[in-house]
N, CA, C and O atoms as a GROMACS GRO file, in nm:
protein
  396
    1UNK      N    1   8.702   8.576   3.871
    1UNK     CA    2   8.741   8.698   3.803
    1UNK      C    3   8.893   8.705   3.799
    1UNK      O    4   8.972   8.696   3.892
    2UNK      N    5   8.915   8.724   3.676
    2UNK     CA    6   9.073   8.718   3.684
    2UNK      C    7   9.108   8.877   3.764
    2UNK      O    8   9.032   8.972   3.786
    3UNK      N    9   9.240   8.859   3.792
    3UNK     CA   10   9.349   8.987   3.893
    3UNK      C   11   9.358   9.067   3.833
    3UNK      O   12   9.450   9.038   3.756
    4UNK      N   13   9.308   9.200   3.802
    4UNK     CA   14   9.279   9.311   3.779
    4UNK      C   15   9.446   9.353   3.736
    4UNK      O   16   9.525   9.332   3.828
    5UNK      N   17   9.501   9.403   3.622
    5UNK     CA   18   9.600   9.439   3.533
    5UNK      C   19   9.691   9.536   3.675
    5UNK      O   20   9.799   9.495   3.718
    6UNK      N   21   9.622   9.666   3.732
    6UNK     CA   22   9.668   9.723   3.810
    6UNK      C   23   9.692   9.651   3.937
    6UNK      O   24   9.807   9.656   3.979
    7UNK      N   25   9.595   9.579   4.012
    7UNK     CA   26   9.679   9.494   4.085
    7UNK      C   27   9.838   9.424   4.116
    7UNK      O   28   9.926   9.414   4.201
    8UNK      N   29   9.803   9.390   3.995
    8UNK     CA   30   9.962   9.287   3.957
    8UNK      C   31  10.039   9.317   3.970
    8UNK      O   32  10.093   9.230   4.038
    9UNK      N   33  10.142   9.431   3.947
    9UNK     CA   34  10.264   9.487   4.008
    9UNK      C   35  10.265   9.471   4.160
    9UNK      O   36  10.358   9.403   4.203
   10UNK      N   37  10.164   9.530   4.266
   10UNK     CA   38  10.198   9.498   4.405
   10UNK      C   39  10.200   9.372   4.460
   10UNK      O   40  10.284   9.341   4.545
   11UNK      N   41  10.086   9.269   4.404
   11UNK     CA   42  10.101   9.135   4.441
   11UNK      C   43  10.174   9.039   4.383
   11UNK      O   44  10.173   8.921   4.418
   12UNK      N   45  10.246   9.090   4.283
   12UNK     CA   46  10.358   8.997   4.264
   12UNK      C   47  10.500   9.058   4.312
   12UNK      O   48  10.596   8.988   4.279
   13UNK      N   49  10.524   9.151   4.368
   13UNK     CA   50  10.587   9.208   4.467
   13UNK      C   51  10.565   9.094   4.607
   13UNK      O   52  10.660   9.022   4.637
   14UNK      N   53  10.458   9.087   4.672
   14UNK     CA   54  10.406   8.979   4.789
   14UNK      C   55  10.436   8.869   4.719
   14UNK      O   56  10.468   8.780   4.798
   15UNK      N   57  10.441   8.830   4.596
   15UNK     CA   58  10.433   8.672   4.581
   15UNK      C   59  10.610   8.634   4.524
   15UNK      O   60  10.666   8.524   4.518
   16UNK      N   61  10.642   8.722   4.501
   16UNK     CA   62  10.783   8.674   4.443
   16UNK      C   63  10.863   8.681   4.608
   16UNK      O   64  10.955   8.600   4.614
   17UNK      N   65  10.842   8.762   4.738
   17UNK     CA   66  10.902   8.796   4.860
   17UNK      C   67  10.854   8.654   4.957
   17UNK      O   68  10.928   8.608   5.044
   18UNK      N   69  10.718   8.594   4.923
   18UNK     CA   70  10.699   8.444   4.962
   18UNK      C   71  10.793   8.369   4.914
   18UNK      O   72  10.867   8.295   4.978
   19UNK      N   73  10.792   8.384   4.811
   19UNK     CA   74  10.862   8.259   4.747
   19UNK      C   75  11.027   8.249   4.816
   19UNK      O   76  11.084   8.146   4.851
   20UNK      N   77  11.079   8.391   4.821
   20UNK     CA   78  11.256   8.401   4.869
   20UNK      C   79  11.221   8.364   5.010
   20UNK      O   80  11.321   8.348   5.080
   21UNK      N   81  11.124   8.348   5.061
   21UNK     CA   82  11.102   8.315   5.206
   21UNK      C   83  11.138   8.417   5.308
   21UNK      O   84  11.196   8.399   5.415
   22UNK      N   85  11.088   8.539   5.252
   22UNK     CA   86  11.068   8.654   5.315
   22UNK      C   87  10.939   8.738   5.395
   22UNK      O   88  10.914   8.845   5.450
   23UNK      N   89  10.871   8.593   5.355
   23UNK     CA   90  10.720   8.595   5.472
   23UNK      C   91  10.715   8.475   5.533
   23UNK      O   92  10.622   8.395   5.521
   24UNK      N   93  10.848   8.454   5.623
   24UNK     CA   94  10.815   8.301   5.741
   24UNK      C   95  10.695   8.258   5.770
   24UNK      O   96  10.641   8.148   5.756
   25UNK      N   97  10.643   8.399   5.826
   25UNK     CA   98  10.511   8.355   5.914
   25UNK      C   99  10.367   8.305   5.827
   25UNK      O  100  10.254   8.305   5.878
   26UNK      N  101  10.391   8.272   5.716
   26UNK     CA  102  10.300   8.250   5.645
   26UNK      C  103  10.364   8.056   5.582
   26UNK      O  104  10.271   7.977   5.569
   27UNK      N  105  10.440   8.027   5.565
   27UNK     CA  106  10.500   7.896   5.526
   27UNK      C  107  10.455   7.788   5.612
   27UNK      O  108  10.534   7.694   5.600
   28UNK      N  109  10.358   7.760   5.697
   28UNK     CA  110  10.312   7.658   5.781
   28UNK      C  111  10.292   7.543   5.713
   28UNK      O  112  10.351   7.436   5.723
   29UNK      N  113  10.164   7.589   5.612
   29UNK     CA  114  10.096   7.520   5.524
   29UNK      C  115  10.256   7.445   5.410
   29UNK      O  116  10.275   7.326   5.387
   30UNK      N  117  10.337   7.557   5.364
   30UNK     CA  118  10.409   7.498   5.286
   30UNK      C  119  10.528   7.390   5.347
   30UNK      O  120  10.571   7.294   5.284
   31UNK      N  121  10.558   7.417   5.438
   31UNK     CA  122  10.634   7.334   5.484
   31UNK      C  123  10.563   7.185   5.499
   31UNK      O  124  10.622   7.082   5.465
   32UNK      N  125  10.461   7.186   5.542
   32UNK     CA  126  10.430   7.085   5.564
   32UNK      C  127  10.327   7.043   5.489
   32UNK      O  128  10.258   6.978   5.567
   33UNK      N  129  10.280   7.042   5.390
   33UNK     CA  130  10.228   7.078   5.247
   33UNK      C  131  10.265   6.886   5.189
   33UNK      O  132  10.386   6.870   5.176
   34UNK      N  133  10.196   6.779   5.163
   34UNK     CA  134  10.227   6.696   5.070
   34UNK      C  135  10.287   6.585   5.194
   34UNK      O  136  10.235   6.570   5.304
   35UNK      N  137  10.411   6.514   5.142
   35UNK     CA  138  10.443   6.424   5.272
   35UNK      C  139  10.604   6.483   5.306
   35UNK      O  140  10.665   6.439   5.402
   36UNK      N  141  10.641   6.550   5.249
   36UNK     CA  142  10.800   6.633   5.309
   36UNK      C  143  10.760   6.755   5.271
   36UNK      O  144  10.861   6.815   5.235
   37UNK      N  145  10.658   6.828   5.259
   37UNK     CA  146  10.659   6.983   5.226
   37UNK      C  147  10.673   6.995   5.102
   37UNK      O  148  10.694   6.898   5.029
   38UNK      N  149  10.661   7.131   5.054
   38UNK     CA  150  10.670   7.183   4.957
   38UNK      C  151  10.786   7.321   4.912
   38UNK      O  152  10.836   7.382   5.006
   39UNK      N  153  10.811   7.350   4.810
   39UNK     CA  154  10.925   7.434   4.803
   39UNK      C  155  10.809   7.547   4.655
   39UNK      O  156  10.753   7.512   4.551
   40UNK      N  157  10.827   7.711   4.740
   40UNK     CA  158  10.734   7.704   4.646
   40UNK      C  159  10.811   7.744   4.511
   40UNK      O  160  10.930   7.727   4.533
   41UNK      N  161  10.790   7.791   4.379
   41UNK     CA  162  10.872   7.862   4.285
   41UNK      C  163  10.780   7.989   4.229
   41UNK      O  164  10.660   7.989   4.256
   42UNK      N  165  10.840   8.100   4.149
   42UNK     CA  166  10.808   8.210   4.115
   42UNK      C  167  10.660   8.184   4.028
   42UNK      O  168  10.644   8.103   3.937
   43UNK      N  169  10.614   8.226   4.054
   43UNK     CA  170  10.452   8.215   3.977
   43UNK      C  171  10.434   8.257   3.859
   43UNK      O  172  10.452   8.366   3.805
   44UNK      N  173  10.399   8.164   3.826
   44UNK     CA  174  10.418   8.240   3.611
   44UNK      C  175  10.298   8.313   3.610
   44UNK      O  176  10.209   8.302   3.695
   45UNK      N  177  10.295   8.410   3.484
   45UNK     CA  178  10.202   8.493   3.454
   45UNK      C  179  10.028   8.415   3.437
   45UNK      O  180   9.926   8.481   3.420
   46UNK      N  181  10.036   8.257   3.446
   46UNK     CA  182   9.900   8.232   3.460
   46UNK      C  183   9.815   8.276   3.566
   46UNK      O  184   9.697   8.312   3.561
   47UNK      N  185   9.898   8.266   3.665
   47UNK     CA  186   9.844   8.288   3.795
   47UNK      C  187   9.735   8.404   3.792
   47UNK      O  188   9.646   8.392   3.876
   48UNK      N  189   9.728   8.548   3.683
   48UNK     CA  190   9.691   8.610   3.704
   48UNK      C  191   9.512   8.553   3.642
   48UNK      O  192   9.399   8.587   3.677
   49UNK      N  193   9.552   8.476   3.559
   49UNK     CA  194   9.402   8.450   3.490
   49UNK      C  195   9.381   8.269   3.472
   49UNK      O  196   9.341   8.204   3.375
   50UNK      N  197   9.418   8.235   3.583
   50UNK     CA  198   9.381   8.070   3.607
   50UNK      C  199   9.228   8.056   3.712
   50UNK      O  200   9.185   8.137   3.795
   51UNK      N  201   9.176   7.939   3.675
   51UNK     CA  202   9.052   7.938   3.711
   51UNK      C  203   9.019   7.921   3.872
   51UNK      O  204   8.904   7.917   3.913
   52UNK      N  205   9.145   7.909   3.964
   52UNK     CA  206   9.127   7.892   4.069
   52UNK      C  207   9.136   8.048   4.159
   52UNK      O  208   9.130   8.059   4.281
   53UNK      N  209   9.153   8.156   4.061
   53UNK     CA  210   9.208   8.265   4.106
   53UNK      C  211   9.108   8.360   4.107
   53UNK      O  212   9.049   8.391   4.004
   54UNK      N  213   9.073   8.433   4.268
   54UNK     CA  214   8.939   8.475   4.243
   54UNK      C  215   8.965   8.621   4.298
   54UNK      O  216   9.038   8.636   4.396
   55UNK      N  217   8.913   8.717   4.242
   55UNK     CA  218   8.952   8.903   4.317
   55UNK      C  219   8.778   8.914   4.338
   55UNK      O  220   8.676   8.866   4.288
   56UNK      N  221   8.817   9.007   4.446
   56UNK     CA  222   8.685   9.099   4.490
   56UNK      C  223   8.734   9.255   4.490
   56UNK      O  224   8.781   9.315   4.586
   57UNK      N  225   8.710   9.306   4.358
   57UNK     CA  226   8.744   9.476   4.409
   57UNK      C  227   8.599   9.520   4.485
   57UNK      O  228   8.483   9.482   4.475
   58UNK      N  229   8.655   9.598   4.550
   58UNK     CA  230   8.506   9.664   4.684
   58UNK      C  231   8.509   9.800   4.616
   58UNK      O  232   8.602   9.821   4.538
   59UNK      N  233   8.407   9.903   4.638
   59UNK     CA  234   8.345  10.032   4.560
   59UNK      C  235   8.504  10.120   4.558
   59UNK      O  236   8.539  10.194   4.465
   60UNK      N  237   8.602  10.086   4.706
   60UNK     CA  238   8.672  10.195   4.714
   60UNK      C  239   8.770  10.177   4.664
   60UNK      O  240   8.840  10.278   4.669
   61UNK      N  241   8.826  10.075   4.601
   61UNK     CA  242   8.903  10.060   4.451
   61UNK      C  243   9.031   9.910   4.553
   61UNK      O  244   9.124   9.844   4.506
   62UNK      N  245   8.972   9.912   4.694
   62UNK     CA  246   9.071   9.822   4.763
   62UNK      C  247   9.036   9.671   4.706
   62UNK      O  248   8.926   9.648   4.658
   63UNK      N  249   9.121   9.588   4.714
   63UNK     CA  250   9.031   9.481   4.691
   63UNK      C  251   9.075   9.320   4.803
   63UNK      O  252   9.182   9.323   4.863
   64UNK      N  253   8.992   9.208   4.815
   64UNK     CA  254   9.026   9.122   4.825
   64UNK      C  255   9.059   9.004   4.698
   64UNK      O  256   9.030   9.029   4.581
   65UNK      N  257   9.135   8.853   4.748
   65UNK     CA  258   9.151   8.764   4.663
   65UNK      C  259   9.259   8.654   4.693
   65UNK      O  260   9.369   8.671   4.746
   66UNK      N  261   9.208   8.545   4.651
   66UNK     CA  262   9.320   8.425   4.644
   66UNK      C  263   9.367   8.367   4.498
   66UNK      O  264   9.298   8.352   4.398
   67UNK      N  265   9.494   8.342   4.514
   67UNK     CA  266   9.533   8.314   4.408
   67UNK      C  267   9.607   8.145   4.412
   67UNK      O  268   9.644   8.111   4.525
   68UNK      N  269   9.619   8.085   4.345
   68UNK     CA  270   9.673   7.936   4.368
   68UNK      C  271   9.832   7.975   4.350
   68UNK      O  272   9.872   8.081   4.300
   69UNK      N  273   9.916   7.866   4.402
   69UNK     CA  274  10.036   7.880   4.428
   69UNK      C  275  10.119   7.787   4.379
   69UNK      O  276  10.079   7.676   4.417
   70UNK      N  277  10.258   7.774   4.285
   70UNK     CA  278  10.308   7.650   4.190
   70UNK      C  279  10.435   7.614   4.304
   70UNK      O  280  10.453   7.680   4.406
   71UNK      N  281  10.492   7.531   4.276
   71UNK     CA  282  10.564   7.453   4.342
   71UNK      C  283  10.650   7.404   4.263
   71UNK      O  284  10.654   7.441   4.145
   72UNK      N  285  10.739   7.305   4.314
   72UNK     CA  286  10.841   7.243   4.214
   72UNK      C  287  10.753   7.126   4.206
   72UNK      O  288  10.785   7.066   4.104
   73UNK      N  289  10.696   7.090   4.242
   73UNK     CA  290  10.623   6.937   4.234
   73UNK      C  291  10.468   6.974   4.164
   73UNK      O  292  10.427   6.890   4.084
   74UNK      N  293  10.412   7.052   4.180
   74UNK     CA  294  10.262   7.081   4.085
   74UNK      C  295  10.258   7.247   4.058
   74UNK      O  296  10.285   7.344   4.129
   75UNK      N  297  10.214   7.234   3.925
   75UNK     CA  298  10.181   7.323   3.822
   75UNK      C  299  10.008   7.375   3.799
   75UNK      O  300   9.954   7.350   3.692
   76UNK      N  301   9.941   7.438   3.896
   76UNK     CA  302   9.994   7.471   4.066
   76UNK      C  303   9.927   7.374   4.101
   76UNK      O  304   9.873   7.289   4.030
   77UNK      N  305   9.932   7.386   4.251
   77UNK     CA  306   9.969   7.307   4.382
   77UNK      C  307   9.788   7.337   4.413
   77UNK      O  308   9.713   7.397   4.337
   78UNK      N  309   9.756   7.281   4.535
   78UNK     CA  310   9.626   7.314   4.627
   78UNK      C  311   9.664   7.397   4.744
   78UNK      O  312   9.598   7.417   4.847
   79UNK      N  313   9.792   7.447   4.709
   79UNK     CA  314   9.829   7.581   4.831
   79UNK      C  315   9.755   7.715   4.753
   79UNK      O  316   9.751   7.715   4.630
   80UNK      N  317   9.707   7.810   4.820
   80UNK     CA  318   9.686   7.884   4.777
   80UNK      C  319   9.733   8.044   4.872
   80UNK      O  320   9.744   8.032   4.994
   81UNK      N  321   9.748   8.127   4.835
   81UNK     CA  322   9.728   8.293   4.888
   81UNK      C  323   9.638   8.378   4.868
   81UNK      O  324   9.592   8.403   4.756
   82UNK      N  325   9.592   8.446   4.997
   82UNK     CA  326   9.499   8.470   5.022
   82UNK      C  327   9.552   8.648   5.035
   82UNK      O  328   9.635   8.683   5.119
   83UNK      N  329   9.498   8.729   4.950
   83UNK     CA  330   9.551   8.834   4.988
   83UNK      C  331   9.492   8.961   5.011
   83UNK      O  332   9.375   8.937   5.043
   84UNK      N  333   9.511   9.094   5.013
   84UNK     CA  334   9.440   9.239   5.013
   84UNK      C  335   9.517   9.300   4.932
   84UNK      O  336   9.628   9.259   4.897
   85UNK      N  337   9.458   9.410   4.892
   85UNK     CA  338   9.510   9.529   4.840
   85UNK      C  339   9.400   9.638   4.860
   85UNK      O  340   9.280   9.643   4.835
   86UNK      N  341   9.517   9.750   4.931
   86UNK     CA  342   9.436   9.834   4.998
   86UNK      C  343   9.420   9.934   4.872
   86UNK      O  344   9.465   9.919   4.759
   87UNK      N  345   9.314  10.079   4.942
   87UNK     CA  346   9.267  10.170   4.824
   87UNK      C  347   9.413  10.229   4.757
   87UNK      O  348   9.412  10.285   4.648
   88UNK      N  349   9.532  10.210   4.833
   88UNK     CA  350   9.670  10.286   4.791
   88UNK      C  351   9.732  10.163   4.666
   88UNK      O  352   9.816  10.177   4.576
   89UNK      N  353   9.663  10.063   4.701
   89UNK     CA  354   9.774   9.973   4.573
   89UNK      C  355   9.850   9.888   4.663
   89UNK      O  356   9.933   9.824   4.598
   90UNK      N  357   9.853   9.868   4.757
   90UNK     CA  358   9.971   9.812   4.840
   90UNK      C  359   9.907   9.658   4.866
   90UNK      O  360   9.794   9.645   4.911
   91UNK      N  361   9.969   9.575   4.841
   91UNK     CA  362   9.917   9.421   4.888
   91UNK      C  363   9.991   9.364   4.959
   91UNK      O  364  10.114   9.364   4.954
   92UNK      N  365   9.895   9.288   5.062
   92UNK     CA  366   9.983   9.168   5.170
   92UNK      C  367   9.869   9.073   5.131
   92UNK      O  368   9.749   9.078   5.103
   93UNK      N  369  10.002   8.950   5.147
   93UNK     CA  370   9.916   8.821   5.157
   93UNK      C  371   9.910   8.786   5.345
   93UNK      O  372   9.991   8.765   5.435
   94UNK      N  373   9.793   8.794   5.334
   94UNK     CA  374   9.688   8.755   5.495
   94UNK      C  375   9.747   8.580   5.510
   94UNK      O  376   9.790   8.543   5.619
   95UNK      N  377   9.744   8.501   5.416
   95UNK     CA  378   9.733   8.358   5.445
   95UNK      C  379   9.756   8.291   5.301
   95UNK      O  380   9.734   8.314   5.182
   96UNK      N  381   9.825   8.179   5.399
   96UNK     CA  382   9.843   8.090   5.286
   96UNK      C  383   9.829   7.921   5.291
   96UNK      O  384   9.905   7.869   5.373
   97UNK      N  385   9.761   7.848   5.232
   97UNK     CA  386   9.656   7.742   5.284
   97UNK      C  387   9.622   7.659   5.214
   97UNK      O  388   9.572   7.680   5.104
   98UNK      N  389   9.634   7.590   5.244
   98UNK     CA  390   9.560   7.449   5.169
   98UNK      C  391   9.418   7.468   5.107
   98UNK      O  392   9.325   7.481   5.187
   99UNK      N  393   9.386   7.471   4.954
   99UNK     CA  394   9.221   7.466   4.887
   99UNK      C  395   9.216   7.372   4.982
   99UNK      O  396   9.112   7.309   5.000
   0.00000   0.00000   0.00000
């Protein structure tokens, strides 16, 4: 299911703050990602409706979902983010991981 239109403003808020490397604790996977790591770059608007990208809205309008993640080296990558968005609109990415 592609990322729900209202979504998208908060989680690309979380995904553009990954990318400046303003969520350390989540870069495990990217650093060491390939055989020297990975560097990730700003996520183009496919991201919202590419086939690896999956949402779960739940009854109370919160939702779960992972989305795939581009890189300078693949258009995207097998990293992916794993994220929430609560009933307020607000998203964190939980994880970020190797498909």
């Amino acid at each position: 299911m592609p990322v729900p239109d209202e979504l998208r403003p908060a989680l690309r808020a979380e995904l553009d703050a990954l990318v400046r490397g303003e969520r350390p604790g989540l870069m495990t996977w990217v650093a060491t990602y390939g055989t020297s790591g990975a560097r990730l770059v700003p996520q183009p608007e496919d991201v919202w409706t590419h086939p690896d990208s999956e949402v779960r809205v739940r009854p109370d309008g919160s939702a779960w979902g992972v989305v795939p993640l581009w890189t300078e080296q693949e258009a995207p990558s097998d990293l992916s983010a794993e994220f929430e968005v609560d009933e307020e609109g607000r998203a964190v990415i939980r994880d970020v991981r190797v498909l």
